[in-house]
TORROLO-261534 format. One line per 4 residues: their letters; for each residue x, y, z of C-alpha. Coordinates in nm, 4 decimals. Example, Ala and Ser with C-alpha at 12.3 -4.5 7.8 and 13.67 -1.06 7.14 Angstrom:
% TORROLO-261534
as = 1.2300:-0.4500:0.7800 ~ 1.3670:-0.1060:0.7140
END
This chain:
% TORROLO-261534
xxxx = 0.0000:0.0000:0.0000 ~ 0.1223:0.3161:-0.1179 ~ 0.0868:0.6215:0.1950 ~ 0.0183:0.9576:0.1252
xxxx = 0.1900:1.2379:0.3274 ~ 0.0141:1.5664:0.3936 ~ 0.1528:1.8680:0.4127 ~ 0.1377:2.0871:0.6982
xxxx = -0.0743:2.3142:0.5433 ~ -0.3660:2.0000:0.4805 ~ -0.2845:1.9155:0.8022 ~ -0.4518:2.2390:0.8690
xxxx = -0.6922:2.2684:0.6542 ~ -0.8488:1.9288:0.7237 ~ -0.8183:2.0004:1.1382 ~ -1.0447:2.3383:1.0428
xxxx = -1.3168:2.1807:0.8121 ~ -1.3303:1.8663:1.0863 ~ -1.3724:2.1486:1.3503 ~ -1.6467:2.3332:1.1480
xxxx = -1.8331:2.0248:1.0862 ~ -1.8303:1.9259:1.4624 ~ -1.9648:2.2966:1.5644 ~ -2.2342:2.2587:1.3185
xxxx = -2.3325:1.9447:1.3906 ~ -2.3487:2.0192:1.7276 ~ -2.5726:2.3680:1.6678 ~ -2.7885:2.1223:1.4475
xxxx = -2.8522:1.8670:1.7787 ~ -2.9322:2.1575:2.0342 ~ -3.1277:2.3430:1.8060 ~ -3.3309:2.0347:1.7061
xxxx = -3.3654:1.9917:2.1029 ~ -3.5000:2.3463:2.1263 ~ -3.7689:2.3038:1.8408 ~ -3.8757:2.0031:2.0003
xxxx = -3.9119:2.1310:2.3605 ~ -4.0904:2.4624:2.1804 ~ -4.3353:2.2538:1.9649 ~ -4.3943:2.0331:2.2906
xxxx = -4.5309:2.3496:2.5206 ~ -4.3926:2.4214:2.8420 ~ -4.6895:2.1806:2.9479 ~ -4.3878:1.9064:2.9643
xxxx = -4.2313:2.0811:3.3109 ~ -4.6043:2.0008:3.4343 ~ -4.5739:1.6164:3.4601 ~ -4.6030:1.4321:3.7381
x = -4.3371:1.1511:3.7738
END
């Protein structure tokens, strides 16, 4: 198997877009949690356990 060496500079650019894609996907999941808690009602706090 042949292995491919990066440069420093992909180095860096691939570290930023894997950064960028973990911030967005983690925007995505809380503001997926805050849709779902707003389309609920604040009627879920009210439950009895």
């Amino acid at each position: 198997m042949e292995k491919v060496d990066l440069t420093d500079k992909q180095k860096k650019a691939r570290r930023s877009r894997s950064v960028a894609l973990g911030i967005v996907l983690a925007v995505l999941a809380v503001l997926f949690y805050v849709v779902t808690i707003i389309k609920i009602g604040p009627a879920v706090f009210d439950r009895t356990m």
